[in-house]
KOLMAR-739516 format. One record per residue: residue number from 1; residue in one letter; x, y, z of N, C-alpha, C in turn. Coordinates in steps of 0.2 Angstrom, whole numbers. Layout:
N
num,residu,nX,nY,nZ,caX,caY,caZ,cX,cY,cZ
NUM,A,X,Y,Z,X,Y,Z,X,Y,Z
...
END
This chain:
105
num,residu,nX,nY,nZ,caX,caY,caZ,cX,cY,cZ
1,X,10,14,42,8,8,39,3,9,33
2,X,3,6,29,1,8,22,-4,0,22
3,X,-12,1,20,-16,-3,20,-17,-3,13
4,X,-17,-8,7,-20,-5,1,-19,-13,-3
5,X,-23,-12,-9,-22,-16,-11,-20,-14,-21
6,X,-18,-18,-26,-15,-13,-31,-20,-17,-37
7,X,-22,-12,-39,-31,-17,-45,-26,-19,-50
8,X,-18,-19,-51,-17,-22,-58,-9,-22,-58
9,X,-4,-25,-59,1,-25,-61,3,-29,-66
10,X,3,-25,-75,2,-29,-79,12,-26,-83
11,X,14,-30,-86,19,-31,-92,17,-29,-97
12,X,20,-23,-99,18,-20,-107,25,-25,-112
13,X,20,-22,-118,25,-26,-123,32,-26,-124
14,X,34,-17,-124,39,-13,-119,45,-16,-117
15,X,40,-24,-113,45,-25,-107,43,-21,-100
16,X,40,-16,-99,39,-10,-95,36,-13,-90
17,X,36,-12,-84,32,-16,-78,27,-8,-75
18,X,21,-8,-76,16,-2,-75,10,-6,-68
19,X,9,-2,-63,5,0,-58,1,5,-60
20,X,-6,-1,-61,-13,2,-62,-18,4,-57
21,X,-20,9,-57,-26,9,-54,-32,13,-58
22,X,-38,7,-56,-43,11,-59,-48,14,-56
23,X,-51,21,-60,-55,25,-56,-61,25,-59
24,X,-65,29,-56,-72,31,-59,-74,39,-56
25,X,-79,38,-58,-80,47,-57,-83,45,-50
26,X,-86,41,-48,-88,38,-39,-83,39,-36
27,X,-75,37,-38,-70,35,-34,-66,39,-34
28,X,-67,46,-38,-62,50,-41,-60,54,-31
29,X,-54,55,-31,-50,59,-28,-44,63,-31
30,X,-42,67,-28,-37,72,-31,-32,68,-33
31,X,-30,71,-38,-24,69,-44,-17,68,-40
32,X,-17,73,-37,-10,71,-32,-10,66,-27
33,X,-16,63,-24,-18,59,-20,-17,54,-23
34,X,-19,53,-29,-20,45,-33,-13,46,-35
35,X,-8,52,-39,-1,51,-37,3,47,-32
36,X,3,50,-27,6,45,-20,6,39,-20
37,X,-3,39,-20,-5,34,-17,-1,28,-22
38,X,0,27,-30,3,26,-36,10,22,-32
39,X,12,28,-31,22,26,-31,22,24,-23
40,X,18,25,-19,19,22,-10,15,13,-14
41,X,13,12,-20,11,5,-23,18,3,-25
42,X,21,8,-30,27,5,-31,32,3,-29
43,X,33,8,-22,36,7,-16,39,-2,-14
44,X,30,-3,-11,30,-12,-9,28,-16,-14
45,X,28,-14,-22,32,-18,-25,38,-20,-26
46,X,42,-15,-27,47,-16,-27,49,-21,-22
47,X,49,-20,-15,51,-20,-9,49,-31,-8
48,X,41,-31,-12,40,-38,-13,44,-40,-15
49,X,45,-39,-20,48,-43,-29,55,-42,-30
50,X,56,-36,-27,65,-34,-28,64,-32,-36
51,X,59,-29,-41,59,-26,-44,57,-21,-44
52,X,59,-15,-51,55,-8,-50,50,-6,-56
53,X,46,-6,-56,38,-4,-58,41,3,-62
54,X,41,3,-67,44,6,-75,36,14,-73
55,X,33,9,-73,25,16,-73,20,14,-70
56,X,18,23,-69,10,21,-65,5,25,-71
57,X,2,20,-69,-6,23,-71,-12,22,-70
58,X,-17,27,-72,-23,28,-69,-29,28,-78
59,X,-32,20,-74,-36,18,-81,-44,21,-77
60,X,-47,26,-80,-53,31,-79,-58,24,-82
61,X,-65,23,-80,-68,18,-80,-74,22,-83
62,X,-75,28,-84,-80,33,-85,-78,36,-93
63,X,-81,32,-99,-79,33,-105,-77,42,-108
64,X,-81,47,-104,-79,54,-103,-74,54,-102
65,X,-70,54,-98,-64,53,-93,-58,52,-96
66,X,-53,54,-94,-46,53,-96,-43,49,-90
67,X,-38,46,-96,-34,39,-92,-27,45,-94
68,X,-21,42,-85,-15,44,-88,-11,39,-86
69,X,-6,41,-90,1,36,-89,8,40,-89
70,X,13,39,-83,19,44,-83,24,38,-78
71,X,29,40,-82,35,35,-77,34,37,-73
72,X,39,30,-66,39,32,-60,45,37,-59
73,X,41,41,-57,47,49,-52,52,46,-49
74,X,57,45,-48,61,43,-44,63,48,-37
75,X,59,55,-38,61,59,-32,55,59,-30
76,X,50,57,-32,42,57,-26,42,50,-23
77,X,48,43,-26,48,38,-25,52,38,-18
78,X,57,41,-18,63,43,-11,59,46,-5
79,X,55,51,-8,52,56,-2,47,51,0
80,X,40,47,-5,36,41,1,41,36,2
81,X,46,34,2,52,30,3,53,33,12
82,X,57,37,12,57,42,18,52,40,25
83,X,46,43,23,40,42,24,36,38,26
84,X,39,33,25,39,22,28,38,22,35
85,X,46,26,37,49,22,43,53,18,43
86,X,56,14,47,59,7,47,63,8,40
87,X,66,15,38,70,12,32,65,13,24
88,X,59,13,26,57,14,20,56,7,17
89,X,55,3,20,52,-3,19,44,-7,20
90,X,41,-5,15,35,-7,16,32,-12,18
91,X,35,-17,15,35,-26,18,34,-27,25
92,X,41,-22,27,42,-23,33,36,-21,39
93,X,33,-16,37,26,-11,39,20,-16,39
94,X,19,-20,35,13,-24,35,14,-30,32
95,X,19,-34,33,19,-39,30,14,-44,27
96,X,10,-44,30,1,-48,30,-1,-45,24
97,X,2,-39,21,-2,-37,15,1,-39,9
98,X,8,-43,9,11,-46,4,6,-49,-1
99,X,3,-53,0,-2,-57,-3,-6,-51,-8
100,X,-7,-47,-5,-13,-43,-7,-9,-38,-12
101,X,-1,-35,-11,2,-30,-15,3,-36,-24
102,X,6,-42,-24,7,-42,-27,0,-47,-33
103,X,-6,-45,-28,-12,-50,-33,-16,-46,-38
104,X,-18,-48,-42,-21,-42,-46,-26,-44,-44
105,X,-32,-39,-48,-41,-41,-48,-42,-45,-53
END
């Protein structure tokens, strides 16, 4: 079961559809961790909307700090896809968080 909520899902000019999340140096965890944690968002997005989330990104709230942006992996996307259960359906894992995957801050 995957508990979370996603601080941003905004449309670049692009066209792109990008999975934001913002950090601070309070909230900072490992780069790989905030990876996952990313594309297991894009996951149940996808899975709400029947769209696929083009990027993830990490907006650093700590003017020091670097912000990153990288397309979604499509091979880290299958491996937390796996990893679900039930098919890989995140909907299906917590339905009750619908509301929450697809609301921004």
């Amino acid at each position: 079961m995957v508990d979370g909520r996603i601080d941003l899902i905004k449309r670049l000019e692009t066209d792109e559809t990008s999975i934001v999340d913002f950090k601070s140096t309070e909230r900072a965890q490992a780069e790989d961790v905030t990876r996952d944690q990313l594309h297991v968002y894009a996951l149940g997005y996808e899975e709400l909307t029947g769209e696929r989330a083009d990027l993830v990104e990490v907006l650093n709230l700590d003017e020091s700090a670097s912000s990153t942006r990288e397309v979604v992996n499509d091979r880290l996307l299958a491996d937390k896809g796996q990893g679900q259960g039930s098919g890989g359906r995140a909907a299906d894992q917590h339905p009750s968080s619908a509301q929450e995957v697809v609301c921004c801050l």
